[in-house]
C-alpha positions in Angstrom: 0.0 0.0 0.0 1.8 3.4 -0.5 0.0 6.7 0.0 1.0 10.3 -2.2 0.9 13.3 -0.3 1.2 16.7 -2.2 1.5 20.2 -0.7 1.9 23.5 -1.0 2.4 26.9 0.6 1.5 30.6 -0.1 3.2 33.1 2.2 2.2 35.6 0.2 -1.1 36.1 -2.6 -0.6 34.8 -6.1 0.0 37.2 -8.8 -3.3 38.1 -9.8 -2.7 36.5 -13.5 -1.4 33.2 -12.2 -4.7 32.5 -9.7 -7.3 33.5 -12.3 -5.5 31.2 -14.8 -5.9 28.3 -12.1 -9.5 29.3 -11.5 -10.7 29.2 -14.8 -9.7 25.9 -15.3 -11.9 24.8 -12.6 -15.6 24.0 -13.2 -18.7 26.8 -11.9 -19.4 25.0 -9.1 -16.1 25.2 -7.2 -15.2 28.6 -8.8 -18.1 30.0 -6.5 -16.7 28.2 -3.9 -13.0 30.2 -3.9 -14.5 33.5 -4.6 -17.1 33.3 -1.5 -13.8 33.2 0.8 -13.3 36.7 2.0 -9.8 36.3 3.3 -7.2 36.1 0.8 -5.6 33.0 2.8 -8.6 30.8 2.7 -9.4 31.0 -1.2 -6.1 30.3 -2.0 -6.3 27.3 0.4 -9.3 26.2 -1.8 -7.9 26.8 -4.9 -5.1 25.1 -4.4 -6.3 22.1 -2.6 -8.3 21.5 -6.1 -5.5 21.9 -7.9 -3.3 19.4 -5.8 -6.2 16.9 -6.0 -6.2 17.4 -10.2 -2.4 16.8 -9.8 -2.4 13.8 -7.8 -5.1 12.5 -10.2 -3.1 13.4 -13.0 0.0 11.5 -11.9 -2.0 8.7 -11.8 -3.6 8.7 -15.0 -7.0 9.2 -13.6 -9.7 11.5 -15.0 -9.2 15.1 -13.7 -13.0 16.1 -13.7 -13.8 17.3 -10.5 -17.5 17.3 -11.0 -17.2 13.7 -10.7 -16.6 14.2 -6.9 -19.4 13.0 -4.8 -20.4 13.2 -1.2 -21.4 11.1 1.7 -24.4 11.9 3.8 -22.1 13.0 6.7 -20.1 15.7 3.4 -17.1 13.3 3.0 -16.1 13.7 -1.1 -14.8 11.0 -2.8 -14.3 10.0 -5.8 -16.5 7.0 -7.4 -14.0 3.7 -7.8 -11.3 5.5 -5.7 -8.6 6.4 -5.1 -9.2 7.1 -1.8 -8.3 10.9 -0.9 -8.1 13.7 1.6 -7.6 17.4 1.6 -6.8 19.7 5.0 -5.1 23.4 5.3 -4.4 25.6 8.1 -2.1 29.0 8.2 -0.7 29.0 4.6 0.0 25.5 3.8 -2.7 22.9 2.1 -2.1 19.2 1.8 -4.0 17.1 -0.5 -3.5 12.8 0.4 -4.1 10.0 -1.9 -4.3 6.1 -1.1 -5.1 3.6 -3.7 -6.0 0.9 -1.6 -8.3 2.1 1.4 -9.4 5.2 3.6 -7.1 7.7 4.3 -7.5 10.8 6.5 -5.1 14.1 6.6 -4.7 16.9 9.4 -2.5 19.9 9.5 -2.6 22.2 12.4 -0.3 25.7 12.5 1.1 25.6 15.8 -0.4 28.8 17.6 -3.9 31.2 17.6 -6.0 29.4 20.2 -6.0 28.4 23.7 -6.4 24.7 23.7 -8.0 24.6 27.2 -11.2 25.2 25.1 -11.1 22.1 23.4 -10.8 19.9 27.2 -14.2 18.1 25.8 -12.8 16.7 23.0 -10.6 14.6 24.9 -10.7 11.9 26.8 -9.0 12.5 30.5 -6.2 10.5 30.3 -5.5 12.2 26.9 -6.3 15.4 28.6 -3.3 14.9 31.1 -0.5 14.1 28.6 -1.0 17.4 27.1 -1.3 19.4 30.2 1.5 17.5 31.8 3.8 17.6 28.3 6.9 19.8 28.2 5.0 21.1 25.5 1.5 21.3 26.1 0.4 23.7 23.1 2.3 21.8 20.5 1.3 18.1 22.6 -2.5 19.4 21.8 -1.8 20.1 18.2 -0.4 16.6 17.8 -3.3 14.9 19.6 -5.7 17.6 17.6 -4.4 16.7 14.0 -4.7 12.5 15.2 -8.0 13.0 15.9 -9.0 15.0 12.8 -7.2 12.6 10.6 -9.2 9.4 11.9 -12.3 11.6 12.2 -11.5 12.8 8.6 -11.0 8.9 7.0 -13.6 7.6 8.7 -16.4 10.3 7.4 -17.5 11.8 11.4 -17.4 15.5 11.9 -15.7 17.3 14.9 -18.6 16.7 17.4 -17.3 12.9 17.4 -13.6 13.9 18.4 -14.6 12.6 22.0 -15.0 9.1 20.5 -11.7 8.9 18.5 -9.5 7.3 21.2 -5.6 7.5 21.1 -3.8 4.5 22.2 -0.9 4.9 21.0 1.5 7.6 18.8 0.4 5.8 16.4 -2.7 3.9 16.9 -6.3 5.5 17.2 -9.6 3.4 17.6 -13.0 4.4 16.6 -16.2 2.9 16.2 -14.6 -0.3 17.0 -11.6 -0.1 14.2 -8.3 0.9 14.7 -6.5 3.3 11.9 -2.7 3.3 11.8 -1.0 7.0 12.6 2.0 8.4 10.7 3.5 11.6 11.5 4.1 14.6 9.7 6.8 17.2 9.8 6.0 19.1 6.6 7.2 22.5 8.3 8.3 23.4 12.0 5.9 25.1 12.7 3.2 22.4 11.8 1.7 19.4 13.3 0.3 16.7 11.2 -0.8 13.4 10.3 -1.8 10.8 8.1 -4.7 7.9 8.7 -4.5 4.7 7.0 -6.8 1.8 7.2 -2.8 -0.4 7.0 0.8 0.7 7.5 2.0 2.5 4.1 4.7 0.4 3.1 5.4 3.6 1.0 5.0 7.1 1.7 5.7 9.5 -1.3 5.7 13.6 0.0 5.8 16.3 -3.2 5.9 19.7 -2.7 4.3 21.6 -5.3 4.4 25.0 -6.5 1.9 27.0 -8.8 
């Protein structure tokens, strides 16, 4: 099993030019999508998580069409015969998974901008005390955060169900009976992250891409 993840980062707005050529290429739908975004940040985020999605696709020699993406009940997209795939972005970074042979969930958190003590519910108390007890306990939370959001993320359950997306291990988190496989990832310092697989990639492949 190996799993593709492509990202990308935008410290600063695209020359005007370059994001209206990438949004034209994209169909009505998701063009209304980017242009509701009122910070510059997040409709870049959109933009390009598309665009890394079209890549990934077109490495593979799938069809790029992303009209062919469908929902879930719960508003998990996929894509109908797989691959399996996952989009998350936070600050100025957006990462875009892909997994041919099963679920697969990604979180990125940027390390900073909240006080963690109002997320104590979406733990459960032992999880709560190795963050508050962590030399770290800001960037402990962000770790525990972006496990959770990745299982929560493959799996196809929003963030009200965080409480019942156990940790066991650094890299082994149960829910609803199942147990996904954690992988770490250190994109950027400043960054936590993870991947959720159904099995242990034997094969991780990390592109960073530039538009």
């Amino acid at each position: 099993m190996a799993v593709s993840i492509y990202y990308s980062v935008f410290d600063t707005p695209l020359p005007e030019h370059r994001f209206e050529r990438l949004l034209a290429v994209l169909p009505e739908q998701a063009r209304r999508k980017v242009l509701r975004f009122y910070r510059w940040e997040d409709a870049h985020a959109s933009l390009l998580g598309k665009h890394l999605l079209l890549h990934a696709f077109a490495q593979m020699g799938r069809q790029q069409d992303l009209e062919a993406v469908l929902y879930t009940p719960a508003g998990r997209p996929y894509w109908m015969g797989g691959p399996d795939f996952n989009i998350s972005h936070s600050g100025n970074m957006v990462v875009c998974a892909v997994d041919t042979s099963g679920r697969v969930g990604i979180d990125i958190e940027q390390n900073g901008g909240i006080d963690f003590r109002d997320f104590r519910e979406q733990f459960t108390e032992n999880e709560w005390q190795q963050v508050v007890t962590a030399p770290d306990p800001v960037w402990q939370f962000y770790q525990y955060w972006t496990m959770k959001e990745a299982v929560a993320k493959a799996n196809g359950v929003g963030i009200v169900d965080l409480p019942a997306v156990h940790i066991l291990s650094n890299s082994a988190v149960e829910l609803q009976g199942f147990t996904w496989t954690l992988t770490p990832l250190t994109l950027q310092d400043t960054y936590a992250g993870h991947l959720a697989t159904e099995t242990t990639p034997a094969f991780i492949s990390v592109e960073k891409i530039t538009f």
